[in-house]
Backbone as JSON, one array per atom type, in Angstrom:
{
  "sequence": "XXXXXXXXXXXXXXXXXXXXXXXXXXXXXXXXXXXXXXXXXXXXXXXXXXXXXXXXXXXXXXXXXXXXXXXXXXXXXXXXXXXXXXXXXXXXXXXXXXXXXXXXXXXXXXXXXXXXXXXXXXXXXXXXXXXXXXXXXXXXXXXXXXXXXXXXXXXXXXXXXXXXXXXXXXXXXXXXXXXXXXXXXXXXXXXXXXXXXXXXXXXXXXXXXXXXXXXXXXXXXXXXXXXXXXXXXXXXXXXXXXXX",
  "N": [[-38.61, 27.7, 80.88], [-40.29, 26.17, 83.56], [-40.78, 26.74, 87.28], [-41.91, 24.27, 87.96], [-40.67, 22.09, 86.27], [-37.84, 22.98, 86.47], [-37.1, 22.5, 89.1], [-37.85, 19.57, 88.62], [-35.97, 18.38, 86.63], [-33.58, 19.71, 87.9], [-33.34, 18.29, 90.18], [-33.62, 15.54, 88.99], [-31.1, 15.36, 87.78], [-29.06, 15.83, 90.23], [-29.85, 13.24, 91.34], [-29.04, 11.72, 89.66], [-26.07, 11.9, 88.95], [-25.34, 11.64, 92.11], [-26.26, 9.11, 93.12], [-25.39, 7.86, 90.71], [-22.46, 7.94, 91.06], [-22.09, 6.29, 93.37], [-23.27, 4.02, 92.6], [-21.11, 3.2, 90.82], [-19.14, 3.0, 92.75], [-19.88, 1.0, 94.53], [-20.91, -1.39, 92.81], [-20.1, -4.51, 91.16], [-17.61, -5.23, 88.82], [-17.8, -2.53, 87.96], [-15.94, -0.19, 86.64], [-14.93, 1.88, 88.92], [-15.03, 0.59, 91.42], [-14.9, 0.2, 94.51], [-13.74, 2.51, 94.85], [-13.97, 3.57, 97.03], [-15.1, 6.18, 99.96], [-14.75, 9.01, 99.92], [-14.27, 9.46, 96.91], [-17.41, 8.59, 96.57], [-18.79, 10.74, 98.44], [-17.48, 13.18, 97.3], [-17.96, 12.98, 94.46], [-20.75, 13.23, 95.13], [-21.28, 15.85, 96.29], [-20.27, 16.93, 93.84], [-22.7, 16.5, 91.94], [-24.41, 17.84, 93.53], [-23.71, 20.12, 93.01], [-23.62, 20.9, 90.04], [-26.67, 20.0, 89.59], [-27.94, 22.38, 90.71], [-26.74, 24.76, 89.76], [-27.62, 24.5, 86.82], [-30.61, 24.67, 87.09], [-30.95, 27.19, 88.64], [-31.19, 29.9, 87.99], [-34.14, 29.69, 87.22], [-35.66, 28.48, 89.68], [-34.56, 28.76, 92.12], [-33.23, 26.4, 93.3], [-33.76, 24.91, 94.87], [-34.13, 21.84, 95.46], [-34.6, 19.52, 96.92], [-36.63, 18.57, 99.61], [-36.27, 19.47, 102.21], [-34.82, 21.87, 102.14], [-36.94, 23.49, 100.97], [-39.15, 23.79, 102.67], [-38.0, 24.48, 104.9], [-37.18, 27.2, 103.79], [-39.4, 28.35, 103.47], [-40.7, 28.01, 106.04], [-39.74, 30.21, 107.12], [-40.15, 32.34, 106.34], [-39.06, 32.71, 103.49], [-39.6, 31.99, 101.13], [-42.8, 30.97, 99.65], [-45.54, 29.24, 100.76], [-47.75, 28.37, 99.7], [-46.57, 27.69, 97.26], [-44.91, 25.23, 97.69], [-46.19, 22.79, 97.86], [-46.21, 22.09, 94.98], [-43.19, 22.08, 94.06], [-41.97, 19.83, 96.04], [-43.51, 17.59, 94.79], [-42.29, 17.7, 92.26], [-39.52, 17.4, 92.84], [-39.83, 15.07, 93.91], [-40.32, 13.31, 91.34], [-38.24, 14.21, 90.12], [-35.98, 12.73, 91.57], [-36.73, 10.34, 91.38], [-36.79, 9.68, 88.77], [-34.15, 10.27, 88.03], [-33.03, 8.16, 89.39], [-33.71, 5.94, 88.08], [-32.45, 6.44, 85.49], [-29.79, 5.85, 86.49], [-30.16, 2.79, 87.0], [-30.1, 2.46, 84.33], [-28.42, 2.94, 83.32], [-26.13, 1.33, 84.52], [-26.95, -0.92, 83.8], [-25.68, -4.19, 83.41], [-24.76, -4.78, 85.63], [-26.22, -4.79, 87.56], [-27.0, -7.44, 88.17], [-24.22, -8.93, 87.87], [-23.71, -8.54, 90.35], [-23.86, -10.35, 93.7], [-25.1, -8.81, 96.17], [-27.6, -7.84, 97.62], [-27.82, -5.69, 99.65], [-25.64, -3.85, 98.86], [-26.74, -3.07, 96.32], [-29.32, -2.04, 97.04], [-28.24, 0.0, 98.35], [-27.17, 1.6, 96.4], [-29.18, 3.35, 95.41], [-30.93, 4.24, 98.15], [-30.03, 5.57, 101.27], [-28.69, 3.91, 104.28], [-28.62, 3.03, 107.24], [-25.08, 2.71, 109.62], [-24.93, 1.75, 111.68], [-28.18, 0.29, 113.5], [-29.9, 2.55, 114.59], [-32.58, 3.9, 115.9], [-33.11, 6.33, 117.24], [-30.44, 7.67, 117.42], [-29.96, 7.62, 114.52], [-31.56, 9.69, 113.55], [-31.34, 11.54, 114.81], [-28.48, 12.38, 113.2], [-29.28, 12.75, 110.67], [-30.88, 14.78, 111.57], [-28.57, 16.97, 112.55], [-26.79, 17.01, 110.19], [-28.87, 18.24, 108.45], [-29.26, 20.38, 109.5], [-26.94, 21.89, 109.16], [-26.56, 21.62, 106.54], [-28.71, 23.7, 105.36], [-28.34, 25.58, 106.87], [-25.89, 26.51, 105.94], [-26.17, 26.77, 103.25], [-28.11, 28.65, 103.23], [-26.42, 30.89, 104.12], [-24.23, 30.98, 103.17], [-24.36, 32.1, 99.99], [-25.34, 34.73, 101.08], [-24.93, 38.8, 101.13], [-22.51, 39.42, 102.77], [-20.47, 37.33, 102.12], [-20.18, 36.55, 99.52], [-19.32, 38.87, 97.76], [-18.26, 41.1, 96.01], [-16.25, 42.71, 96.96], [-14.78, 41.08, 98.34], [-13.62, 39.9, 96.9], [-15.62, 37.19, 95.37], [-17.06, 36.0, 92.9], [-20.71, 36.2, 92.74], [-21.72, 33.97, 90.99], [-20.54, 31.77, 92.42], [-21.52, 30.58, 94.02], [-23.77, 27.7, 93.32], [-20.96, 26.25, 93.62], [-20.12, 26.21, 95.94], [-22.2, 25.68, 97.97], [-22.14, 22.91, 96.86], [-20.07, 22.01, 98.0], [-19.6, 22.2, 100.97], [-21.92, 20.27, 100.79], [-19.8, 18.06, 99.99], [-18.43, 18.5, 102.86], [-19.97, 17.78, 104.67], [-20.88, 15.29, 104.21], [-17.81, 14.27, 104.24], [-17.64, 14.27, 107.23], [-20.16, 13.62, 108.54], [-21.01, 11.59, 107.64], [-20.99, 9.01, 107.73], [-22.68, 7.61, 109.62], [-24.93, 7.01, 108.96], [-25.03, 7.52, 105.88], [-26.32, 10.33, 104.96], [-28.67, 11.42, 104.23], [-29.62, 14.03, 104.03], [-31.86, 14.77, 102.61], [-35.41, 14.87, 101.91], [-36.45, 14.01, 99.23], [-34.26, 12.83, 97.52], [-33.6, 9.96, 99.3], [-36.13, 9.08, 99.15], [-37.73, 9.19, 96.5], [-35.86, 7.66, 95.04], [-35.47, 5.58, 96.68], [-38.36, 4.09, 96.13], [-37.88, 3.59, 93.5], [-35.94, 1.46, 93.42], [-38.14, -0.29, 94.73], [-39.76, -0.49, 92.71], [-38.59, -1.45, 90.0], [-37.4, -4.09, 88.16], [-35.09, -5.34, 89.28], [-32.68, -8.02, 89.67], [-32.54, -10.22, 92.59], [-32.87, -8.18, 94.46], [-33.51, -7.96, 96.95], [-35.11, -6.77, 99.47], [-36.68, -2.89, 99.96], [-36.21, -1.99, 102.73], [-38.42, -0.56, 104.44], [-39.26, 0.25, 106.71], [-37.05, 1.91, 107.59], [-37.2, 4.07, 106.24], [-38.74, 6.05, 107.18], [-36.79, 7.94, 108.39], [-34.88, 9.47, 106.97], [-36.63, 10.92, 105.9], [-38.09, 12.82, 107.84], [-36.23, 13.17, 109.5], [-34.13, 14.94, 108.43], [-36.44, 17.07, 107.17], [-36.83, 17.96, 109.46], [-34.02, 18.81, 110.62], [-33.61, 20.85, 108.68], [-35.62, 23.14, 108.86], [-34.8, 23.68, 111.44], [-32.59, 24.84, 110.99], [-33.03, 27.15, 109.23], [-34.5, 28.46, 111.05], [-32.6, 29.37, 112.58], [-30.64, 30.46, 111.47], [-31.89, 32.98, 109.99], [-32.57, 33.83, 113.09], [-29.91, 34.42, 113.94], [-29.35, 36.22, 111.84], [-31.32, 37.91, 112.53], [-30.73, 38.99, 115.02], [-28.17, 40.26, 114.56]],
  "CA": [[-38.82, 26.53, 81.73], [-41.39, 26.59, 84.69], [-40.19, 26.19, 88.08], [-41.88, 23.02, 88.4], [-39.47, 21.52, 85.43], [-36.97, 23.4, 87.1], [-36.93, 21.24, 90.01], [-37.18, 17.93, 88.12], [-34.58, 18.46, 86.21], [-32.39, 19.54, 88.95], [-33.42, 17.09, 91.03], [-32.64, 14.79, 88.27], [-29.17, 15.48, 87.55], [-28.52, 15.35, 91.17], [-29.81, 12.07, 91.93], [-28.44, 10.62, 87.97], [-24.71, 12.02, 89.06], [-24.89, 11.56, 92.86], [-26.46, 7.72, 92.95], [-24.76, 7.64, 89.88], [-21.09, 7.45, 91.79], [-22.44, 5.1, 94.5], [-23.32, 2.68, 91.34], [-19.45, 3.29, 90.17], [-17.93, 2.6, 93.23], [-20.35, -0.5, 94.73], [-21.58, -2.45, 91.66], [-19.45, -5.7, 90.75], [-17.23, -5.15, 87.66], [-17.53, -1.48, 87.42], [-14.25, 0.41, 86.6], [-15.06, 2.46, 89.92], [-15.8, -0.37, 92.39], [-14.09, 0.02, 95.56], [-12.43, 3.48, 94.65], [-14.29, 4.81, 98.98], [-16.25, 6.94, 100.59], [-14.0, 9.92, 99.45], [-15.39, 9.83, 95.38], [-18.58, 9.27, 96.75], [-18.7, 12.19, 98.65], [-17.13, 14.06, 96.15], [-19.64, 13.1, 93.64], [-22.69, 13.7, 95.49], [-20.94, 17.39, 96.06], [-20.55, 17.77, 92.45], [-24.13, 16.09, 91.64], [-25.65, 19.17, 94.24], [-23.43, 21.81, 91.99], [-23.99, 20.62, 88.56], [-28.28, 20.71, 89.65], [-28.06, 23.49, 91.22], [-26.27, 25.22, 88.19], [-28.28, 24.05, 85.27], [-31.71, 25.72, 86.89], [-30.52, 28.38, 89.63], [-32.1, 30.85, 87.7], [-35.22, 29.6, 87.19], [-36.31, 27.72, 90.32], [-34.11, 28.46, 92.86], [-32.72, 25.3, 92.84], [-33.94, 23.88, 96.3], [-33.81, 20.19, 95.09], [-34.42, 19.66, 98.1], [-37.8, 19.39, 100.25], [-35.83, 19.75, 103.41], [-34.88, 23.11, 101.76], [-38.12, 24.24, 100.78], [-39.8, 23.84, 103.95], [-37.09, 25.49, 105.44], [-37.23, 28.71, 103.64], [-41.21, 28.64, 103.78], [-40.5, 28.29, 107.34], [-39.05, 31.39, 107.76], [-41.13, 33.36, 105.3], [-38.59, 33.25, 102.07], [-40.6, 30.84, 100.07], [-44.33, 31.18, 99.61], [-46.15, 27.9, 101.29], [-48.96, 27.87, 98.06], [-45.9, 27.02, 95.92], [-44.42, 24.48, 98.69], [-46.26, 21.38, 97.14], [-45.07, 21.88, 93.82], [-42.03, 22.26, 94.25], [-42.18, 18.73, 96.73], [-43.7, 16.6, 93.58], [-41.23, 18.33, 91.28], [-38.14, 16.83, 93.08], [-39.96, 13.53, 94.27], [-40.43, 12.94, 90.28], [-36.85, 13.89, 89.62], [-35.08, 11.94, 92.14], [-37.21, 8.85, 90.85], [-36.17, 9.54, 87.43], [-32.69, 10.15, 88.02], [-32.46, 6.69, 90.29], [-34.55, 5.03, 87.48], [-31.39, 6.13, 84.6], [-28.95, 5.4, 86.98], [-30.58, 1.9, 86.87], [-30.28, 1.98, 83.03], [-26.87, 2.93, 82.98], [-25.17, 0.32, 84.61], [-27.95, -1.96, 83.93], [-25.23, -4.98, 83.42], [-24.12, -4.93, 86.49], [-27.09, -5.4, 89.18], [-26.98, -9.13, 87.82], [-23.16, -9.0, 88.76], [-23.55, -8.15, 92.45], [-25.34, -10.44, 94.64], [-25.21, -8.51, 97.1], [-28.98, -6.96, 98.37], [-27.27, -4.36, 99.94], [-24.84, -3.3, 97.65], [-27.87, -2.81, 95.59], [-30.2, -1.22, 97.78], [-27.21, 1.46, 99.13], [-27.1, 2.31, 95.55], [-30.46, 4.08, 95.27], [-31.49, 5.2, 99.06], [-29.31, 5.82, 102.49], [-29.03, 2.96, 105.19], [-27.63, 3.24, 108.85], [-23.92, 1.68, 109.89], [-25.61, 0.99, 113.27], [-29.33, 0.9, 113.31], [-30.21, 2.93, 116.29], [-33.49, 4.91, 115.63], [-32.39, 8.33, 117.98], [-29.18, 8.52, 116.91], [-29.77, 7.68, 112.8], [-32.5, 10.8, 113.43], [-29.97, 13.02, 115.24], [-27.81, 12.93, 112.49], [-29.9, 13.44, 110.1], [-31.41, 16.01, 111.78], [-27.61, 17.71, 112.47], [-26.7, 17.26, 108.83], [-29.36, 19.12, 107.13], [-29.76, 21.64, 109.63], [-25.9, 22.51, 108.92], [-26.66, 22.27, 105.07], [-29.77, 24.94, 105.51], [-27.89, 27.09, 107.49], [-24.85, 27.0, 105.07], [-27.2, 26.79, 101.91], [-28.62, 30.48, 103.21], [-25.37, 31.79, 104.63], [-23.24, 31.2, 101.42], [-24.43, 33.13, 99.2], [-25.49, 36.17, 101.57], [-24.16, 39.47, 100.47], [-21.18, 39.81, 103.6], [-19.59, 36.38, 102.0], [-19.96, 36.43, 97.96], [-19.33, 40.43, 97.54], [-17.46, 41.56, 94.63], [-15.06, 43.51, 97.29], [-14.7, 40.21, 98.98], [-13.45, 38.7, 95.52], [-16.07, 36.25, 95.25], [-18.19, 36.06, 92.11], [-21.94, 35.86, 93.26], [-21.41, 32.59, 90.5], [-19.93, 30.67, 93.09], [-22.76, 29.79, 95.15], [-23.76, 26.38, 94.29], [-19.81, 25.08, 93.91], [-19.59, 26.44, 97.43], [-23.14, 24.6, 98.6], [-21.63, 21.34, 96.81], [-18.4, 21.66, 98.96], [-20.35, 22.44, 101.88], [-22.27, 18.58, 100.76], [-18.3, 16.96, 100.77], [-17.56, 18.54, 103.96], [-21.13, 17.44, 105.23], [-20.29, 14.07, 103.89], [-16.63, 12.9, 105.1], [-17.48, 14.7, 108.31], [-21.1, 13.41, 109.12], [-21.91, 11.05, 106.72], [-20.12, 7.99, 108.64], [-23.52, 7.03, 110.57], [-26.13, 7.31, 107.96], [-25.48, 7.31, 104.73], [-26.42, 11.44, 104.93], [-29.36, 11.42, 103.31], [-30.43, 15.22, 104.33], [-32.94, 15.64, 101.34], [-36.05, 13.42, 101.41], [-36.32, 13.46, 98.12], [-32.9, 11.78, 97.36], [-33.8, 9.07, 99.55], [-37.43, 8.25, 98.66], [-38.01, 8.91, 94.86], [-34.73, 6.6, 94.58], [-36.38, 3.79, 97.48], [-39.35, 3.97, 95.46], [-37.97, 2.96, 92.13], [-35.55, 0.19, 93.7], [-38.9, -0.91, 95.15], [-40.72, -0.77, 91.54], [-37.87, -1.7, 89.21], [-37.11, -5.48, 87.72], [-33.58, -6.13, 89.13], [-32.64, -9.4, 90.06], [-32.1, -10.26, 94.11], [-32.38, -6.99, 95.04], [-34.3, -7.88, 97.83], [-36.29, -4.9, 100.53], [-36.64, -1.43, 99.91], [-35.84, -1.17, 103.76], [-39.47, 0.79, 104.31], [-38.76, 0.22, 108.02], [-36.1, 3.11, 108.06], [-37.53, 4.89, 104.93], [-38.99, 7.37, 108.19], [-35.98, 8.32, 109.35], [-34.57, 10.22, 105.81], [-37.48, 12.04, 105.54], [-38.43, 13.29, 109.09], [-34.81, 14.03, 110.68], [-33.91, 16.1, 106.9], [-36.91, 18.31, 107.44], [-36.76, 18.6, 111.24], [-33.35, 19.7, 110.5], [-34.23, 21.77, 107.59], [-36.36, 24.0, 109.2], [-34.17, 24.43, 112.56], [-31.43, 25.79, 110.21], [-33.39, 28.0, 108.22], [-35.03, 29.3, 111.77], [-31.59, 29.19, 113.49], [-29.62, 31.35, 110.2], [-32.84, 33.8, 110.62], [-32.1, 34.13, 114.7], [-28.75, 35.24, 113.84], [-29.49, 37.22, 111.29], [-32.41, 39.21, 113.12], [-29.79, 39.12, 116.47], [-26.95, 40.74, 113.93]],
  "C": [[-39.55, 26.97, 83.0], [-40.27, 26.22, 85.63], [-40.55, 24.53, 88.74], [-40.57, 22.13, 87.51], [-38.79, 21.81, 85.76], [-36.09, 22.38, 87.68], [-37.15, 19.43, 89.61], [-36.13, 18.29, 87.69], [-33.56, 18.93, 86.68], [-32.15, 18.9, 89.99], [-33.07, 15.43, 90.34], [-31.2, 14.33, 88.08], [-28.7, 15.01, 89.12], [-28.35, 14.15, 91.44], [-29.08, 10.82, 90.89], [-26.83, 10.67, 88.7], [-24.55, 11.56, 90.33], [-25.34, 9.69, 93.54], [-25.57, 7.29, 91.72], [-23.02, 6.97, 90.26], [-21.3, 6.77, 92.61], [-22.67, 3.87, 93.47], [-21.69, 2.21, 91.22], [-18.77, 2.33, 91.13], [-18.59, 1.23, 94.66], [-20.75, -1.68, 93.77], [-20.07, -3.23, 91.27], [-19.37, -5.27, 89.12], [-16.96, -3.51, 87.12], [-15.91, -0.79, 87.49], [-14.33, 1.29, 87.92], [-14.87, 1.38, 91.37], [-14.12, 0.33, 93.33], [-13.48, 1.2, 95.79], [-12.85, 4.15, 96.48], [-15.19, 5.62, 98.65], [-15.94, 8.33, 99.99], [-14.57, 10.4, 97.64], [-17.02, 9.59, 95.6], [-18.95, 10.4, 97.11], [-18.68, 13.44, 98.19], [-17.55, 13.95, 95.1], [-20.87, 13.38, 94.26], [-22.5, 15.32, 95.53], [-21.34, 18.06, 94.94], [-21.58, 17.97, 91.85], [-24.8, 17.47, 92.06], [-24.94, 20.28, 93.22], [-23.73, 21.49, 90.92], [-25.96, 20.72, 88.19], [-28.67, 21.5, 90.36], [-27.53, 24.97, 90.15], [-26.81, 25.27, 87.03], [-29.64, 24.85, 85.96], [-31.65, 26.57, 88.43], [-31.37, 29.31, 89.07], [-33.6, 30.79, 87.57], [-36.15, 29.31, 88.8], [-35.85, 28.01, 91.89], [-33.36, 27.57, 93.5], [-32.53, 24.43, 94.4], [-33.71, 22.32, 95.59], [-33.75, 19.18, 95.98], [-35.61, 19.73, 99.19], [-37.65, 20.14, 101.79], [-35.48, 21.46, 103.23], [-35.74, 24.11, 101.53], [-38.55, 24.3, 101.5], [-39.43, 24.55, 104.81], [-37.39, 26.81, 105.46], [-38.74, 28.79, 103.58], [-41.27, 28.61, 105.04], [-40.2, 29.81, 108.42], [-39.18, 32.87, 106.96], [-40.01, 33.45, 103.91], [-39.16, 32.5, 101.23], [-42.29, 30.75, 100.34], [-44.81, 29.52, 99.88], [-47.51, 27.21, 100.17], [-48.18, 27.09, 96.61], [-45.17, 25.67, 96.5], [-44.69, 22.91, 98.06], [-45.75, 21.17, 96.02], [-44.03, 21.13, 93.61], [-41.47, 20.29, 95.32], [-42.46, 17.39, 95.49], [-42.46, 17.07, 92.89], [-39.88, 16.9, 91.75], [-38.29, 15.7, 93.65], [-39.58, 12.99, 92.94], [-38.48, 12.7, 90.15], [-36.38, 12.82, 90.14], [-35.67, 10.8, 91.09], [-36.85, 8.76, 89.47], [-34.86, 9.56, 86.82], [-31.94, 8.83, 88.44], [-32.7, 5.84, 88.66], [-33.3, 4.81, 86.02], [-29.97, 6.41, 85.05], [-29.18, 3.4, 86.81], [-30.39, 1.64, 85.35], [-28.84, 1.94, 82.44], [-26.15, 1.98, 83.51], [-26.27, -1.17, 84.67], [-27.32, -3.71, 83.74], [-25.13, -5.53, 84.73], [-25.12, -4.88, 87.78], [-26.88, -7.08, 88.99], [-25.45, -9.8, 88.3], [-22.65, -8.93, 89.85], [-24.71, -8.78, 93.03], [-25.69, -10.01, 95.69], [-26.22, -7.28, 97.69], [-28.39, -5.81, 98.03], [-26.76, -3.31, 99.45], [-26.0, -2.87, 96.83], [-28.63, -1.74, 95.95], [-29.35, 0.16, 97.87], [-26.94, 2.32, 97.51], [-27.92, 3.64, 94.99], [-30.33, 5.09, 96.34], [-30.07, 4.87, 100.31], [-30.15, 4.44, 103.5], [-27.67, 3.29, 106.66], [-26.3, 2.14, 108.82], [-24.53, 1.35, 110.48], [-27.14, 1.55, 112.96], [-29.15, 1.01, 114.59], [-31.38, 4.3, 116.02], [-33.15, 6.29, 115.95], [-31.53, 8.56, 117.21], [-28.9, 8.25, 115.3], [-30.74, 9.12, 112.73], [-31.85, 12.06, 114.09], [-29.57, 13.17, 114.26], [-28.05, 13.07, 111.62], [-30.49, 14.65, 110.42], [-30.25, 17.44, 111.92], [-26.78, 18.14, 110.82], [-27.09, 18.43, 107.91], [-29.33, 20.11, 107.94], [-27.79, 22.27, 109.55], [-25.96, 22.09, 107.17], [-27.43, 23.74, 104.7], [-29.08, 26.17, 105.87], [-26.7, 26.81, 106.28], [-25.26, 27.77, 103.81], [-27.55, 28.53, 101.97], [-27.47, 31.15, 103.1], [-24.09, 32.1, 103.03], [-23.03, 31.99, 100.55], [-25.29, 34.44, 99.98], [-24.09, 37.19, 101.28], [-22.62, 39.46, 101.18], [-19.9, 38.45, 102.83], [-19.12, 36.1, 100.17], [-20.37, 37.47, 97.29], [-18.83, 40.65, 96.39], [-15.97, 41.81, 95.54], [-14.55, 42.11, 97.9], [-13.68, 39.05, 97.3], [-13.66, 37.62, 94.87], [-17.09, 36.73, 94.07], [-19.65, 35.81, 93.04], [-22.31, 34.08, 92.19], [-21.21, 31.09, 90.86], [-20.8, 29.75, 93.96], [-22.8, 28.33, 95.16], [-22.44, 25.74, 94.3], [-19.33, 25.4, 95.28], [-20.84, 25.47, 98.17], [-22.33, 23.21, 98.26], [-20.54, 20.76, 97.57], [-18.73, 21.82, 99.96], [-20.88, 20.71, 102.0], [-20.81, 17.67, 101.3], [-18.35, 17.36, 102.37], [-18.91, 17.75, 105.24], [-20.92, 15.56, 105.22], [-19.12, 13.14, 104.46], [-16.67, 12.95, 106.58], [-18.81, 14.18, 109.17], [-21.85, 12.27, 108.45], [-21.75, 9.37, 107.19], [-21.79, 7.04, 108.92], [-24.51, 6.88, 110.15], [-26.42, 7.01, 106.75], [-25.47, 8.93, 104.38], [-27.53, 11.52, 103.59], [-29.92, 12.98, 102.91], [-31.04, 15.54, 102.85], [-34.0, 14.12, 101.42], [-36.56, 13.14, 100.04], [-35.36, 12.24, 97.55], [-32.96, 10.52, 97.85], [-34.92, 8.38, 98.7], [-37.69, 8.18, 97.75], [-36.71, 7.77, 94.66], [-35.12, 5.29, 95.29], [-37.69, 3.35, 96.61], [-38.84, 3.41, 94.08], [-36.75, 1.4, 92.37], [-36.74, -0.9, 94.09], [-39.71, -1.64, 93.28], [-39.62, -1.03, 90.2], [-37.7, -2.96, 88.96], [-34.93, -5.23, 88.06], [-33.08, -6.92, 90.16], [-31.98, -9.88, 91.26], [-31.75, -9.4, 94.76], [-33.0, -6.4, 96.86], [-35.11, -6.61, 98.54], [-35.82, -4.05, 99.85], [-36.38, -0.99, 101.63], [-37.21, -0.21, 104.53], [-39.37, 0.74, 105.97], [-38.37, 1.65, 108.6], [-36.45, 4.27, 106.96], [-37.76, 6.47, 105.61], [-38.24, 8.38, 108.13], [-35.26, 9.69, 108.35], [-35.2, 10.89, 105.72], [-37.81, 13.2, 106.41], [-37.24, 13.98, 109.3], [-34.28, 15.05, 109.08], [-34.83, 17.3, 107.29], [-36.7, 18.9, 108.64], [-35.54, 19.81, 111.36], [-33.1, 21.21, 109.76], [-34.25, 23.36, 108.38], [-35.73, 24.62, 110.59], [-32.92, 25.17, 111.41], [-31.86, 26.66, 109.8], [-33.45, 28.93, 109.42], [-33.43, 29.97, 112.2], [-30.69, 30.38, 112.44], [-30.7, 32.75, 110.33], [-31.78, 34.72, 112.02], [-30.63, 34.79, 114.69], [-28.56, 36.69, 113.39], [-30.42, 38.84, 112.01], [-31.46, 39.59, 114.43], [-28.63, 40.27, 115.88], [-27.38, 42.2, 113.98]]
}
């Protein structure tokens, strides 16, 4: 498998399993509806370990452009492979939103509710407040980046330490929950612009019935404050490192 397929297909899975539980537990009629914020969370976690797992070896398993930019930021990722890798996980997301859409395809017709709809796909603010929906996006990812590196460095997933080197992404995905019940309040927590936009993009281009806007208003805000943060984490995990 190339690393471009890589990154669809782990950008897939993510966005199939982690939109996937936002379907469950907003869509009218589903056996999920209502179950909180708590199984979301804890599905989007599992979503980042389960495509991060399936092509780790191949790709690295950014899934992630806020990730890639990051480590090209800070010289661990080559900037010639940077676009790639960017289409790769736009495609996925959009293909993962698109059979999330097929799977509970009963049930957009059961919810009239826009929103409910829309929040299924991409991230929307509790409070719109431009600064502070771009702060916390921007605090989000740059405490995923920096975890994302720090995780699996040798001082934390040693052998003598009694950590398989295995563990990595179910420690990134628990890293997502804790990112989630702890920051996710004000946002939505979109930190990946993939995740947002290949998934706004196919609510925009999909047939389902009163699903009104795609929101392209705030569409910015997911993409921008993710990398901004991105790339201060990556520098900021660096600065330590070269300080250590």
């Amino acid at each position: 498998m190339s690393t471009f397929a890589a990154e669809l297909v782990g950008t897939l899975l993510l966005v199939l399993l982690g939109d996937g539980v936002v379907a469950n537990v907003l869509l009218n009629k589903s056996k999920g509806q209502n179950s909180g914020w708590i199984v979301i969370t804890t599905g989007w976690g599992l979503a980042v370990a389960a495509g991060a797992y399936a092509v780790n070896t191949t790709s690295g398993a950014h899934l992630n452009p806020a990730v890639t930019i990051g480590l090209a930021a800070i010289g661990k990722f080559p900037w010639n492979e940077v676009p790639g890798y960017l289409l790769a996980q736009m495609l996925g997301a959009f293909l993962g939103a698109t059979l999330v859409w097929l799977a509970y395809l009963p049930h957009w017709k059961e919810t009239p509710d826009a929103g409910l709809k829309l929040g299924v796909f991409c991230t929307a603010p509790a409070i719109r407040h431009t600064f502070a929906n771009l702060l916390t996006e921007i605090i989000g990812t740059f405490v995923l980046v920096f975890g994302a590196l720090a995780i699996p460095a040798a001082n934390n997933l040693s052998k003598s330490l009694g950590f398989a080197t295995g563990l990595g992404p179910l420690l990134v995905g628990l890293l997502v929950v804790s990112i989630g019940v702890s920051l996710g309040g004000p946002t939505g927590y979109a930190i990946n612009p993939a995740r947002d936009l290949g998934p706004r993009l196919a609510h925009c281009l999909l047939p389902i019935a009163g699903k009104g806007g795609s929101d392209w208003s705030y569409a910015w805000i997911p993409i921008v404050g993710p990398i901004v943060g991105g790339v201060l984490g990556a520098l900021f995990y660096q600065a330590l490192r070269m300080g250590g």
